[in-house]
DRENTIMAR-299675 format. One line per 2 residues: for each residue x, y negated, z negated of N, C-alpha, C. Coordinates in pm, whole numbers, plus 50000, padded with zeros to 5 digits. Layout:
# DRENTIMAR-299675
X/Y/Z/X/Y/Z/X/Y/Z; ...
# end
This chain:
# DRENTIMAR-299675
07569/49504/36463/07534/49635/36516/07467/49715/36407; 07307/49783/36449/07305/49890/36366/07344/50006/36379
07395/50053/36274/07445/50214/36301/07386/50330/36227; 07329/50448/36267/07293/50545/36218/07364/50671/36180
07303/50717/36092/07406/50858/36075/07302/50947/35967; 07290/51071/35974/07259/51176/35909/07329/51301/35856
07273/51335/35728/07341/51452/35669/07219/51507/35502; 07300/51564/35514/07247/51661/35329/07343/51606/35252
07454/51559/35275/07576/51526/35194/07583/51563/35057; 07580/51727/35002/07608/51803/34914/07676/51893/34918
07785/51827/34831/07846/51738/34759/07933/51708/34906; 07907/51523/34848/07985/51388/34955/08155/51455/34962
08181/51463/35029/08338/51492/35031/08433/51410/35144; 08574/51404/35142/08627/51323/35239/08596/51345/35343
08555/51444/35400/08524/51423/35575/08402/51317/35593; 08316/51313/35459/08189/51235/35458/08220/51087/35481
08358/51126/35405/08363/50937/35322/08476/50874/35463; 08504/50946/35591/08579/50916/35701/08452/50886/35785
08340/50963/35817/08157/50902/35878/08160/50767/35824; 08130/50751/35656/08089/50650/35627/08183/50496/35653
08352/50487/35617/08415/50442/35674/08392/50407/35790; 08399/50457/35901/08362/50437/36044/08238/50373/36046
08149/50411/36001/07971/50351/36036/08004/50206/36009; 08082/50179/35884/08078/50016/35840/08179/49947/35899
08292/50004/35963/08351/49935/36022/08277/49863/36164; 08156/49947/36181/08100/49925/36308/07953/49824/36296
07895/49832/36174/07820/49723/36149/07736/49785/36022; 07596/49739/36020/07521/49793/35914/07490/49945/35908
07435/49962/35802/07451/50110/35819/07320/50174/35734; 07245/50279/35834/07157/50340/35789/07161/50487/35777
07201/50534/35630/07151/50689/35659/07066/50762/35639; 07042/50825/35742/06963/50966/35682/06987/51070/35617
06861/51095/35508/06945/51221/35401/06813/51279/35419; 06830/51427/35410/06732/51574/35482/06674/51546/35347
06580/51579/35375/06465/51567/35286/06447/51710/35194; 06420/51777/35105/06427/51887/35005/06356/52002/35126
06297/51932/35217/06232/52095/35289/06347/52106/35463; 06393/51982/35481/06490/51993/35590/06606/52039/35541
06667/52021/35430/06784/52045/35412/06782/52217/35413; 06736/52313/35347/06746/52400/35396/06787/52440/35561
06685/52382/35640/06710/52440/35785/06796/52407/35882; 06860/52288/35793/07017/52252/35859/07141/52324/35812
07132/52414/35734/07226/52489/35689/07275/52605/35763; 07418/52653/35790/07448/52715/35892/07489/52868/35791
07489/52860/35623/07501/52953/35541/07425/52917/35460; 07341/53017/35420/07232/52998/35323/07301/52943/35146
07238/52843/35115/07326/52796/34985/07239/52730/34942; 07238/52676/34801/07177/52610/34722/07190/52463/34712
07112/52371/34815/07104/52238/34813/07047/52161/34691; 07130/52078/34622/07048/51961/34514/06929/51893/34564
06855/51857/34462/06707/51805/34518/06763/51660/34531; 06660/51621/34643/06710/51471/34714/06729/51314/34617
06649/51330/34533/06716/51219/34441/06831/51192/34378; 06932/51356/34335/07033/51348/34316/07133/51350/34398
07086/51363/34538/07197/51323/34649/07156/51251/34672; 07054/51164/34674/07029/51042/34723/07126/50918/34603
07093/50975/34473/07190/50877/34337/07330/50889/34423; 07386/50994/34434/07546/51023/34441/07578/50948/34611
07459/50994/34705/07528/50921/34835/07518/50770/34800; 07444/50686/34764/07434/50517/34723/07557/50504/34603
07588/50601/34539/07737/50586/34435/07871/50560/34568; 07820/50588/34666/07992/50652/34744/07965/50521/34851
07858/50490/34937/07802/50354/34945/07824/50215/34956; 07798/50186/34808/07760/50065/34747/07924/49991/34802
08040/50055/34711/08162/49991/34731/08226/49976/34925; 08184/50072/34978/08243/50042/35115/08159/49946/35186
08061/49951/35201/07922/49804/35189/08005/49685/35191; 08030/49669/35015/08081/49548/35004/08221/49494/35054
08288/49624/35087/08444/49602/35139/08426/49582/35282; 08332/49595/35358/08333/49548/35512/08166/49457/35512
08158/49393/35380/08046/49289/35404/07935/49320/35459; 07862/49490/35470/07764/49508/35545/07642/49525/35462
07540/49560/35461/07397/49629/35459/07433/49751/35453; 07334/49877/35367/07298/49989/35365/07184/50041/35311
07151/50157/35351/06989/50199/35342/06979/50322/35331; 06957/50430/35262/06906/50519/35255/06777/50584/35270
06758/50621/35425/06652/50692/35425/06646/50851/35426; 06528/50883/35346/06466/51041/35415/06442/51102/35535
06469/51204/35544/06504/51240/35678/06409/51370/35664; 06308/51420/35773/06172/51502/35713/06171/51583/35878
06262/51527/35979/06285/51609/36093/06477/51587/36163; 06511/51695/36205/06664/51677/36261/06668/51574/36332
06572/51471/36433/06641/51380/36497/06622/51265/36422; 06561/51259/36295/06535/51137/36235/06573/51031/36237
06596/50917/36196/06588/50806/36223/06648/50726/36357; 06769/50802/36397/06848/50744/36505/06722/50747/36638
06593/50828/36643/06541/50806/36801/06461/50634/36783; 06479/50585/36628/06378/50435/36635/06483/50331/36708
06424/50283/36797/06477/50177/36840/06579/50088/36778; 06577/50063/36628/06635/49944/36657/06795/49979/36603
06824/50049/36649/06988/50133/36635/07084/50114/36749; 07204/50084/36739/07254/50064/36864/07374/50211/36852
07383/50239/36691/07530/50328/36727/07485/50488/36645; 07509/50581/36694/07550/50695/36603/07657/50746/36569
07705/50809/36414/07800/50831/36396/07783/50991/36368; 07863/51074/36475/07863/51231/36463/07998/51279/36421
07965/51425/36384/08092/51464/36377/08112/51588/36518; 08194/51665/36573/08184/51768/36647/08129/51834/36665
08085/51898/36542/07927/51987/36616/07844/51957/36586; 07815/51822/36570/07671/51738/36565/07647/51641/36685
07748/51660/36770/07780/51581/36883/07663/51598/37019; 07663/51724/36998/07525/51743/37103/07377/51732/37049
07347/51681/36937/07253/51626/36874/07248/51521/36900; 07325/51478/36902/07354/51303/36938/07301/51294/37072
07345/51399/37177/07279/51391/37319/07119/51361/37310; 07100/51509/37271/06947/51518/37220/06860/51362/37175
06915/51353/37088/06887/51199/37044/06872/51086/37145; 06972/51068/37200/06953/50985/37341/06892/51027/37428
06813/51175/37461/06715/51211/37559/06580/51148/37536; 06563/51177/37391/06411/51133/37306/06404/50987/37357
06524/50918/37284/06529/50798/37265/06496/50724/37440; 06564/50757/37540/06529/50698/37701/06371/50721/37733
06322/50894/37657/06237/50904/37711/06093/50788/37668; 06166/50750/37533/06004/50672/37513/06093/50482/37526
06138/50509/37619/06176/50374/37651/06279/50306/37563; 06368/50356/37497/06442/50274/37450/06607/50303/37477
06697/50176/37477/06826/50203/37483/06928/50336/37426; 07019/50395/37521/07039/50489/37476/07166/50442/37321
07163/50544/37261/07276/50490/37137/07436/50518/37166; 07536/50414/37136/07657/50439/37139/07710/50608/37045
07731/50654/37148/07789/50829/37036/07897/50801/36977; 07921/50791/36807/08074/50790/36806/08119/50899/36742
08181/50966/36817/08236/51107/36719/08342/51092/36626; 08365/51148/36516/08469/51133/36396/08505/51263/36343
08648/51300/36352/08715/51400/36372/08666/51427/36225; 08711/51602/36190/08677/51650/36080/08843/51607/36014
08843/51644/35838/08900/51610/35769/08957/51705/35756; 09137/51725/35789/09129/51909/35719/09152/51883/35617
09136/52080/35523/09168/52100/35402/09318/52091/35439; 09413/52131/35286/09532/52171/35265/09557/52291/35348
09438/52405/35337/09492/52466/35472/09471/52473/35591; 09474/52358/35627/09417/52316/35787/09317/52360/35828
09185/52427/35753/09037/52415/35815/09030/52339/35727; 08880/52230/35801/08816/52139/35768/08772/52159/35680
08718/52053/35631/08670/52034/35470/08511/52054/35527; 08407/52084/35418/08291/52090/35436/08235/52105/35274
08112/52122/35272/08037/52107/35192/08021/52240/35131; 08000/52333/35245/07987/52521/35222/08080/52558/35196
08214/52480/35185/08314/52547/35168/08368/52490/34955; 08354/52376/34926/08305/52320/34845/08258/52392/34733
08109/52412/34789/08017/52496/34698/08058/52620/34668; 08119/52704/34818/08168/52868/34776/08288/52853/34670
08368/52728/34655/08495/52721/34579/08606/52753/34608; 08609/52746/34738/08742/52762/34836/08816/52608/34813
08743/52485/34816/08824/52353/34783/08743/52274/34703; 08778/52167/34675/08744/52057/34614/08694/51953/34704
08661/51807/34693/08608/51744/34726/08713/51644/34855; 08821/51696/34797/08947/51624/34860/09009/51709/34950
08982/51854/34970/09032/51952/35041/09136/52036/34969; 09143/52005/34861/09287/52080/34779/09199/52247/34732
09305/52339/34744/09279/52449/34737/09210/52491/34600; 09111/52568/34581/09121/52609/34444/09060/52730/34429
09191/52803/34432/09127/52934/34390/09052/53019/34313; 09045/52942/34193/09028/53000/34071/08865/52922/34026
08802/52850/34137/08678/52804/34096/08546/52879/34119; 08477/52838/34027/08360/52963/34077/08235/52886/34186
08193/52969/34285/08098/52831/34365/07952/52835/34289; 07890/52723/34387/07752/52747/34304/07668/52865/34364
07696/52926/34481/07594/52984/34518/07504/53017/34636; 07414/53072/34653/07297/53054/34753/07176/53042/34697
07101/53036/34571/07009/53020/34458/07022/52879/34358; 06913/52859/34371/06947/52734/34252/06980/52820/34106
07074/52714/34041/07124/52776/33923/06982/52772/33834; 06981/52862/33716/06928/52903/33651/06959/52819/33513
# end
C-alpha cells in the first residue's frame, strides 16, 4: 500500500511521530512537507516556520528508523499547494489528523474528478499534552510544552518573526 500524508512538521513532535507510526504500519510512505511559501498559509497563528531543508534534515532524522522497523520505503516530498501529493494517483491511503479530515474529503473530490480511485481516509487521534490539550507545534514554539507534551513554563517560545 501507498500511503500519503502532509505537514510543516515544525518542530516533529509526538502527535507527529503517532501519523508517522500509523502511515508505516500501513505500507510505504510518502510525505509531504509545505514548501517555504506554503508553510506560511497553513498556519492557523502567525509564527515563524524553519526553512524547508531543515525540516526536511529533521523530518528524514524521525523517518529513517521507523522505515526500517516496519521494513518500508520513504520519501520526502515538497509540497508547493494544500492538496499536494495525495490527488496523484498512485496512493491508496491518507493519513489525517481531525481537523485535517475534511481535506482529506477535498482530496478525494479532486482525485474521482480526474478519474482516479478515491483514497482510504485514516484519521489519527491527537496526542494530549500533560494537560490534556493536544500537543501541537504552535503550542511548542509559544513554550507552553515540549516535544513530548510535558509542561514548561519557564521556556521562552520562538515567536512569530524569524529570529534575528
Amino acid at each position: 500500500m501507498n500511503v500519503a500524508l502532509g505537514g510543516t512538521f515544525d518542530p516533529v513532535h509526538d502527535g507527529h511521530r503517532r501519523l508517522f507510526e500509523r502511515a508505516f504500519e500501513l505500507g510505504d510512505v510518502t510525505v509531504g512537507l509545505t514548501s517555504d511559501e506554503l508553510a506560511p498559509k497553513t498556519r492557523h497563528v502567525e509564527r515563524y516556520v524553519r526553512p524547508y531543508e531543515g525540516r526536511k534534515r529533521d523530518l528524514e532524522a524521525e523517518l529513517e528508523p521507523l522505515a526500517a522497523a516496519h521494513d518500508r520505503e520513504f520519501a520526502v516530498r515538497k509540497l508547493d499547494e494544500p492538496t499536494g501529493i495525495a490527488v496523484e494517483p498512485q496512493f491508496d491511503a491518507l493519513i489525517v489528523s481531525p481537523e485535517t479530515k475534511v481535506g482529506g474529503k477535498r482530496i478525494n473530490e479532486i482525485r474521482e474528478s480526474r478519474g482516479h480511485d478515491p483514497l482510504e481516509i485514516v484519521v489519527v487521534d491527537h496526542v494530549p499534552a500533560d494537560d490534556g490539550e493536544r500537543i501541537s507545534s504552535t503550542r511548542i514554539v509559544a513554550g507552553e510544552i515540549d516535544e513530548h507534551g510535558n509542561i514548561t513554563p519557564d521556556r521562552e517560545g520562538r515567536g512569530a518573526t524569524r529570529p534575528e
